[in-house]
C-alpha positions in Angstrom: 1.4 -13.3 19.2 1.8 -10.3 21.6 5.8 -11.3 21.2 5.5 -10.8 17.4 3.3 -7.7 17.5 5.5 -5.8 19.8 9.1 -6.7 18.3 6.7 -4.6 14.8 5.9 -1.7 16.5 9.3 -1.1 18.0 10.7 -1.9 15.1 8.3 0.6 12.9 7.8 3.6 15.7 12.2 3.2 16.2 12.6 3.8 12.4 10.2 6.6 12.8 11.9 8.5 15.3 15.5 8.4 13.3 13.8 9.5 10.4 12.0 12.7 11.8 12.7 15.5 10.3 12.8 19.5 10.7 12.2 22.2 8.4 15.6 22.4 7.4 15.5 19.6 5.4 12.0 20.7 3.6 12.6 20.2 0.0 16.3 18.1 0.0 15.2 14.8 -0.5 14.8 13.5 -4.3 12.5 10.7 -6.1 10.0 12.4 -5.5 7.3 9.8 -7.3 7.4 7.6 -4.1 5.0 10.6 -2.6 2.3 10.4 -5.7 -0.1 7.9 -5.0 -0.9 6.2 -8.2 -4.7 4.7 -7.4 -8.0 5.9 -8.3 -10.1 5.1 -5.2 -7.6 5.9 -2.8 -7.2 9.4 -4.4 -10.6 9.5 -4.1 -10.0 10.2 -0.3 -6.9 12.3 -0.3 -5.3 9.1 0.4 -6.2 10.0 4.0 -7.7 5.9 4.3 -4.4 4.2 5.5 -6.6 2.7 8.4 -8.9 1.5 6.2 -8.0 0.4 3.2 -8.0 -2.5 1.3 -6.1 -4.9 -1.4 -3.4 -4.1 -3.6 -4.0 -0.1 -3.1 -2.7 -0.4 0.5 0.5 -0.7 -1.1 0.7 2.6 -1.8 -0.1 4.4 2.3 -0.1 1.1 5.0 0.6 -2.5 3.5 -0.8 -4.2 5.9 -4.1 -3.9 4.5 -3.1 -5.8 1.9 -3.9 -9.0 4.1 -7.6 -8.3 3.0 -7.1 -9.9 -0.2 -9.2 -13.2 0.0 -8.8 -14.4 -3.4 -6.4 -13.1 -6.7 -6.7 -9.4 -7.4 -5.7 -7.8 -10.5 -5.6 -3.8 -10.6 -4.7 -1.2 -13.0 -4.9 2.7 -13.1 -3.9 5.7 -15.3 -3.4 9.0 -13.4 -3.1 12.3 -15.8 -0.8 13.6 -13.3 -1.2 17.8 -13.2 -4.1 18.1 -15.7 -1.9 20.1 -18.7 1.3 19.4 -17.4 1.5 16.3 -19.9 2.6 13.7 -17.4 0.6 10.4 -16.8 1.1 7.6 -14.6 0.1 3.7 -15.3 0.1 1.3 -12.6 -0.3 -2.5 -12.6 -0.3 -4.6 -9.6 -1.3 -8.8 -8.8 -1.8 -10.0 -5.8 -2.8 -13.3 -4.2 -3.0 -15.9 -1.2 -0.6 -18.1 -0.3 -1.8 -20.2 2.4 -4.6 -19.5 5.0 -3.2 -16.0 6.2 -0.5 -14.9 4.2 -0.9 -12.8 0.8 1.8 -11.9 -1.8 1.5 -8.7 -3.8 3.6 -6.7 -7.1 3.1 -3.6 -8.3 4.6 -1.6 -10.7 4.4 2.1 -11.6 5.8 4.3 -14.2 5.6 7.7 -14.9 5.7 9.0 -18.7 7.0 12.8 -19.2 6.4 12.9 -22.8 9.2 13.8 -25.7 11.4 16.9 -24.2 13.5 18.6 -26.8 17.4 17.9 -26.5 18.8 21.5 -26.3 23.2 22.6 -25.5 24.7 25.6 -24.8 25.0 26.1 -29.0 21.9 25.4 -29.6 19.4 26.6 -26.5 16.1 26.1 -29.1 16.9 22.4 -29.5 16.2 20.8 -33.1 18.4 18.1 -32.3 16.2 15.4 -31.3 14.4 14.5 -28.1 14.2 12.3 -25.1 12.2 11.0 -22.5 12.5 10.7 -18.8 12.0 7.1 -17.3 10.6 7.2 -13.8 9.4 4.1 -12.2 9.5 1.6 -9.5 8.6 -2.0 -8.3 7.3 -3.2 -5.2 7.1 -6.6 -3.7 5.0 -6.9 -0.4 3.7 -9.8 1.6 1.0 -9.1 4.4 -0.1 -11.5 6.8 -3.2 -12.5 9.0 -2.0 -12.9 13.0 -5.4 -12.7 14.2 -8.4 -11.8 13.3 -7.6 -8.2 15.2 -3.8 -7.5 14.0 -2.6 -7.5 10.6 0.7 -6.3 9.2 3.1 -6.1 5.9 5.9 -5.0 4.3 7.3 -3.9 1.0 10.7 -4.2 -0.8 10.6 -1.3 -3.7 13.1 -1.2 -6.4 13.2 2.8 -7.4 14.8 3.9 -11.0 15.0 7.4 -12.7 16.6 8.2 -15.8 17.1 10.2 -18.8 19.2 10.3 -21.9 22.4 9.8 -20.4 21.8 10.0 -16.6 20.6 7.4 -14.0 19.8 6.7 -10.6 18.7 3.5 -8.6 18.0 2.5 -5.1 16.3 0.3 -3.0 13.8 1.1 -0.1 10.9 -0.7 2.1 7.9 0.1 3.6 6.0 -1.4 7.1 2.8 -1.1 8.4 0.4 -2.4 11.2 -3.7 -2.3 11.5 -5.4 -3.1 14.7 -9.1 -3.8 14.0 -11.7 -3.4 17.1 -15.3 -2.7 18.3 -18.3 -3.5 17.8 -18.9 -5.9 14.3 -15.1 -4.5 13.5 -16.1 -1.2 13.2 -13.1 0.8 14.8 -9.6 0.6 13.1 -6.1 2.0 13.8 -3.2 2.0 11.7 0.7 2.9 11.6 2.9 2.7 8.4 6.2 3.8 7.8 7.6 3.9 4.4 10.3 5.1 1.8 13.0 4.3 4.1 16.3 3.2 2.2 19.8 4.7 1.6 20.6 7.5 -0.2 20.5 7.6 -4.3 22.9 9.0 -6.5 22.8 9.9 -10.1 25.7 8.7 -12.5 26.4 8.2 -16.1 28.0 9.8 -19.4 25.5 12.9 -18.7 28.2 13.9 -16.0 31.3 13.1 -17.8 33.2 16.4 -18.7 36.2 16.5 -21.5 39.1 19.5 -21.2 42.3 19.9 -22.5 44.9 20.6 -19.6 47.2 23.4 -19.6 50.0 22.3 -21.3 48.5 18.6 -22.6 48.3 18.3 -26.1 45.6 15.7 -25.5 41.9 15.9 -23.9 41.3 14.5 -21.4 37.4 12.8 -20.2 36.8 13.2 -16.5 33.4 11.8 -14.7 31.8 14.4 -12.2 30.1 13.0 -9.1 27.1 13.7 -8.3 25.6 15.2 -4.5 23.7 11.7 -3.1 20.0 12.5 -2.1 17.8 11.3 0.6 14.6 9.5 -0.3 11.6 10.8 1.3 10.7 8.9 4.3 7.3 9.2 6.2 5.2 7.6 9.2 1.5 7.9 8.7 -0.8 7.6 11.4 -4.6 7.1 10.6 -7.8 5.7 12.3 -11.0 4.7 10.5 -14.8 4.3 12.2 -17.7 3.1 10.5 -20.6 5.7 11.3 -23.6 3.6 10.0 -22.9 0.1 9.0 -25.7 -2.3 7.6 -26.9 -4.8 4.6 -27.5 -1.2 2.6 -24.9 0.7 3.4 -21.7 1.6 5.5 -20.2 5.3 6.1 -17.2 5.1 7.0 -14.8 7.9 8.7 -11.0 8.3 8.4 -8.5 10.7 10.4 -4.5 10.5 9.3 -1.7 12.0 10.0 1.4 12.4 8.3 4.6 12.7 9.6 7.2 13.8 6.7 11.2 14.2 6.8 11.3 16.1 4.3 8.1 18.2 3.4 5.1 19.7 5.4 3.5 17.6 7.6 -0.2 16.6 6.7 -3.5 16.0 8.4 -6.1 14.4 6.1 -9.8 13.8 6.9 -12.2 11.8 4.0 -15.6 9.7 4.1 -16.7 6.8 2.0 -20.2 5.9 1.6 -20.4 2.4 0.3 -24.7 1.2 -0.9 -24.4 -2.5 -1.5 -21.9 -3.7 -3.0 -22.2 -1.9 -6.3 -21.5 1.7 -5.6 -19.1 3.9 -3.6 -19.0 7.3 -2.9 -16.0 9.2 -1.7 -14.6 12.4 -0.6 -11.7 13.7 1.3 -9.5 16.6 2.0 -5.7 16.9 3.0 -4.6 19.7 5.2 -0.6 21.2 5.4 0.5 24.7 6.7 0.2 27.1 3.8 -1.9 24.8 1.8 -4.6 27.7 1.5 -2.0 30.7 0.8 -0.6 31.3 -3.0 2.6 32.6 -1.3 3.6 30.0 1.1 1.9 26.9 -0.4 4.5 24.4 -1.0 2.1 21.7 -2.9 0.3 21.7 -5.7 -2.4 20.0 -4.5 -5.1 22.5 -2.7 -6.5 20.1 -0.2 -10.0 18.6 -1.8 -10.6 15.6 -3.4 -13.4 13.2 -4.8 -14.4 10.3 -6.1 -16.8 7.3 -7.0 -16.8 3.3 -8.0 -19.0 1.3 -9.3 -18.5 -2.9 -9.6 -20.3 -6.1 -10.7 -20.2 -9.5 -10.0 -18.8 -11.8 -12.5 -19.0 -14.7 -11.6 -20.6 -17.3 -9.0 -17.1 -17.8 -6.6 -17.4 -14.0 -5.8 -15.4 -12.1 -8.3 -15.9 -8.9 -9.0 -14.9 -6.3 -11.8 -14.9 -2.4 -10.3 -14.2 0.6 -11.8 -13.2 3.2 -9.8 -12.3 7.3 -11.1 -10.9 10.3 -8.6 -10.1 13.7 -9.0 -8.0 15.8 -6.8 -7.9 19.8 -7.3 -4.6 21.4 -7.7 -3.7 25.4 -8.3 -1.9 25.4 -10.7 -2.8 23.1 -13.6 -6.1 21.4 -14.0 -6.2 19.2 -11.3 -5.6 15.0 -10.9 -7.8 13.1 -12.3 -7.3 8.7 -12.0 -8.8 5.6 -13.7 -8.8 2.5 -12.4 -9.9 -1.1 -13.1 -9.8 -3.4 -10.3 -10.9 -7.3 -11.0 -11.0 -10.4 -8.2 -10.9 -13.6 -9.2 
């Protein structure tokens, strides 16, 4: 066991160290929808709960929590990405156990831009028609059990963007490790890295360019290659404590912080407040230099976030159906705000 946990961590703090970054590289990476977290209740917190969080969501900021998942969980959400900017999100993910530790997990996100008019260099006002930008991706994670303190996963994520004529894909992976402790389990740690993969590059008829040569009484049709980008790697760090924990109720605590190649780093703080097992309370906020200045602010997100669920049982084996919303201020636009349905069966 202590064979298995250490060859992880080197593994997962190695990768982190290639992947630092410096200020240099703010702002050079691309797919840029691997950083927006698609879930309500997690958004609820900032996403500052990698330490702590549970099922399918943990997909999005530490997999291994996905090991939680004691029977099949279904989950879907709708995010109205930018409130005004006309951009939503749905999400869709299944998970269940195989075997007695071991849980298998896919999710799927897409994220719809609308109708965008078609405009050339003829005709800048458009009138031509329209088209619509495809971004998604697909993730296929497996957690696992090793004891009853140590729990860790990892995710294979298939990432695609498109438009008309232009494509990219890639493929990248996540890791991540929780260490539970304490007194009745009440201290957690985590470590996650995630988005690592090799470079994308866009290709396609978009890129093709047709000239007449000096000389040539033909065209010719010549394809233009396109600069390869980075994806946006990042090692989160977190730790969750439960402040009051009982039959009624459980507070529980969350520091994280986030290491990023390729933006500001981030230090989030959030609380959830759970009474029975019917309704949850949350709030968080996510801190990064110039977060609070309209000049240097390099987010659109301005740092406070909130939330609450509410579920029911259905059923006599323990399932559950919960309903979870978020909303995460932004300047501009009109904030984030995120549905979800989450059922366990």
């Amino acid at each position: 066991m202590k064979k298995h946990l250490s060859i992880i961590l080197i593994a997962i703090l190695g990768l982190g160290t290639v992947q630092a970054g410096n200020p240099d590289r703010a702002g050079s990476a691309g797919a840029g929808q691997l950083l927006i977290n698609p879930w309500a209740a997690s958004n609820g917190l900032a996403g500052a709960n990698m330490a702590s969080i549970l099922g399918l969501e943990s997909t999005y900021n530490n997999v291994a929590g996905l090991a939680f998942v004691n029977q099949n969980e279904i989950i879907t959400s709708n995010s109205q990405y930018l409130g005004g900017s006309g951009i939503s999100i749905n999400s869709v993910g299944f998970g269940t156990r195989i075997g007695s530790s071991s849980v298998l997990g896919l999710t799927v996100s897409s994220m719809n831009f609308g109708d965008i008019p078609v405009t050339t260099e003829d005709l800048p006002e458009g009138g031509i028609g329209t088209f619509s930008p495809a971004f998604s991706h697909i993730g296929i994670s497996m957690a696992k059990e090793f004891s009853n303190s140590i729990y860790a996963g990892f995710t294979l994520r298939i990432v695609s963007e498109s438009i008309s004529n232009v494509k990219a894909s890639g493929v990248c992976f996540d890791a991540g490790i929780r260490y539970v402790t304490g007194e009745d389990d009440r201290i957690r740690f985590g470590i996650a890295l995630r988005n690592v993969g090799a470079p994308m590059r866009y290709s396609g008829d978009g890129l093709t360019v047709t000239g007449t040569p000096q000389g040539s009484a033909g065209s010719l049709t010549m394809m233009q290659r396109s600069e390869r980008y980075e994806l946006p790697s990042l090692v989160n760090i977190g730790i969750a404590y439960d402040i009051v924990k009982n039959d009624n109720m459980v507070i529980e605590m969350n520091g994280q912080f986030t290491s990023n190649s390729f933006t500001q780093d981030q230090f989030g703080l959030c609380t959830e407040a759970r009474f029975g097992t019917y309704l949850t309370l949350r709030a968080g906020y996510l801190y990064e230099a110039g977060i609070l200045s309209d000049d240097d602010a390099t987010t659109a997100y301005t740092g406070p976030s909130g939330g609450l669920g509410f579920q029911v049982p259905a059923g006599s084996n323990g399932s559950m159906i919960g309903v979870d919303y978020s909303y995460r201020t932004t300047n501009p636009f009109s904030g984030t705000h995120t549905v979800g349905l989450k059922i366990a069966i």
